[in-house]
C-alpha positions as CSV (number, residue, x, y, z in Angstrom):
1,X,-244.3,-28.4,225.0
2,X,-243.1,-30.5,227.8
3,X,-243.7,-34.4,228.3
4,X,-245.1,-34.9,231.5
5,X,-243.8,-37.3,233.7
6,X,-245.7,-40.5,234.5
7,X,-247.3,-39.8,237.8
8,X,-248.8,-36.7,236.3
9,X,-250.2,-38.4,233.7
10,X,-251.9,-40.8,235.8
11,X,-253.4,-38.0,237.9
12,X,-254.7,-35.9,234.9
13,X,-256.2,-39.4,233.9
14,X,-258.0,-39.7,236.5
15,X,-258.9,-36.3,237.1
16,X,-260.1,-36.9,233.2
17,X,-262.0,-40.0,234.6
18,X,-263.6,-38.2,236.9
19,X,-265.1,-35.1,234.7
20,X,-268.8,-34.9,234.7
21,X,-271.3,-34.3,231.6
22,X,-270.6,-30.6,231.8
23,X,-267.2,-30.1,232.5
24,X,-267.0,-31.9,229.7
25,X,-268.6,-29.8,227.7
26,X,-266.7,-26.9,228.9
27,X,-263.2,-28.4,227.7
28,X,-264.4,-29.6,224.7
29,X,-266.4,-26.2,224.0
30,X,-262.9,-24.4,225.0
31,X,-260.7,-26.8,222.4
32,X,-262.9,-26.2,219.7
33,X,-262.7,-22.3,220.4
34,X,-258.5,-23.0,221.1
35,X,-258.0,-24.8,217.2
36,X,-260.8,-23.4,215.3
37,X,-262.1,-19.9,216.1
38,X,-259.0,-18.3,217.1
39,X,-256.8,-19.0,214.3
40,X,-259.4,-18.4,211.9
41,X,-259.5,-14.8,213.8
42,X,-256.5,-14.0,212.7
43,X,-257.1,-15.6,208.8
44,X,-259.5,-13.0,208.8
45,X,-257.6,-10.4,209.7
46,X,-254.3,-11.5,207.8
47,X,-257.6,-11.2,204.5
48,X,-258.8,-7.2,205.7
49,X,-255.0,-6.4,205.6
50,X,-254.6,-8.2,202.0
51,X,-257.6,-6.9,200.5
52,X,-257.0,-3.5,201.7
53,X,-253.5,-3.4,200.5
54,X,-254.4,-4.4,196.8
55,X,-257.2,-1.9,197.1
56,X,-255.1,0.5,198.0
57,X,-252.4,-0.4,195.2
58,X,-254.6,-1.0,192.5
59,X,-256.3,2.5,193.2
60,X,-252.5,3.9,192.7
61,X,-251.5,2.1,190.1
62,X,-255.0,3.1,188.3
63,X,-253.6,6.5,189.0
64,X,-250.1,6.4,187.7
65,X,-251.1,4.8,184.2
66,X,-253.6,7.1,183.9
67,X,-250.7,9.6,184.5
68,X,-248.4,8.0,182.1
69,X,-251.2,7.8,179.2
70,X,-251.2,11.8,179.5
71,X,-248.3,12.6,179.5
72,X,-247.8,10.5,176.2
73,X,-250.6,12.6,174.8
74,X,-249.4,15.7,176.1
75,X,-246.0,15.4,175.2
76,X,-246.1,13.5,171.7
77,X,-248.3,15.9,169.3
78,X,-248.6,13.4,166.8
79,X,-250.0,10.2,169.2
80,X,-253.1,13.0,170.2
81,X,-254.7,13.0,167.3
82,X,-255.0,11.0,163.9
83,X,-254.2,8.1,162.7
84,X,-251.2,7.6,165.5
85,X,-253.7,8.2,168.2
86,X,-253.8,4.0,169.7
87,X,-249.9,4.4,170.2
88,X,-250.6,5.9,173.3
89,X,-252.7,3.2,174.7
90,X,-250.4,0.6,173.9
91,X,-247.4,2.5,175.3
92,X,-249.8,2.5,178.7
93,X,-250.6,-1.0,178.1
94,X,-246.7,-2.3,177.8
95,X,-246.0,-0.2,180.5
96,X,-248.8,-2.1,182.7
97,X,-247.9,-5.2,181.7
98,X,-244.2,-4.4,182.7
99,X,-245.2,-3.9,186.1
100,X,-247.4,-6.8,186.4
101,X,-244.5,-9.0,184.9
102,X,-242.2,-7.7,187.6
103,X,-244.6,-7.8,190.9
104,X,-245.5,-11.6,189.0
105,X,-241.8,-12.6,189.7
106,X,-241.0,-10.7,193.2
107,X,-243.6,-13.2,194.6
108,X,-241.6,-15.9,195.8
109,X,-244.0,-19.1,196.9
110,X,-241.7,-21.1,199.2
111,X,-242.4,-17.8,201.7
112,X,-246.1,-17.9,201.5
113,X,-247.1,-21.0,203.7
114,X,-244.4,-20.1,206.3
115,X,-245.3,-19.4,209.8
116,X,-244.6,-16.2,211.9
117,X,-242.3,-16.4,214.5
């Protein structure tokens, strides 16, 4: 943004000065729209791209766990049946927590209040 010079400034003050009841209204109708509606446009859709992103991964991850618990039955006789049969679960529950531990630290916070360019 550029300061104006001093002439320029008088003249948009007393163009200001001379601004009826609804002009007025029209530039003050027009800021409010400028620094409140359209950035919270894009808020909103910054939020439908979030929300449909961890839909879409949880969904996936739901799948793959469910994938891994099967295989471990499948594949290991003994955790199908009996008295072994809650080592499966807890394999799928280590497993879980494994990932949430790693996507926990990938998040870094000094890049989530930054601007885009």
């Amino acid at each position: 943004m550029s300061v104006p010079d001093s002439s320029s400034h008088r003249r948009q003050r007393k163009d200001r000065d001379d601004l009826s009841i609804p002009e007025l209204i029209d530039y003050l109708r027009a800021y409010v729209m400028q620094e409140t509606v359209d950035p919270l446009r894009g808020v909103g859709r910054w939020l439908a791209y979030g929300a449909a992103g961890a839909l879409c991964l949880g969904l996936g991850l739901v799948i793959v766990l469910l994938g891994v618990l099967r295989v471990i039955q499948e594949e290991w006789h003994r955790s199908a049946s009996g008295s072994w049969s809650w080592v499966a679960y807890l394999i799928t529950l280590l497993v879980a927590v494994g990932l949430l531990v790693v996507t926990l630290m990938r998040i870094k916070k000094s890049t989530l209040n930054k601007q885009p360019k």
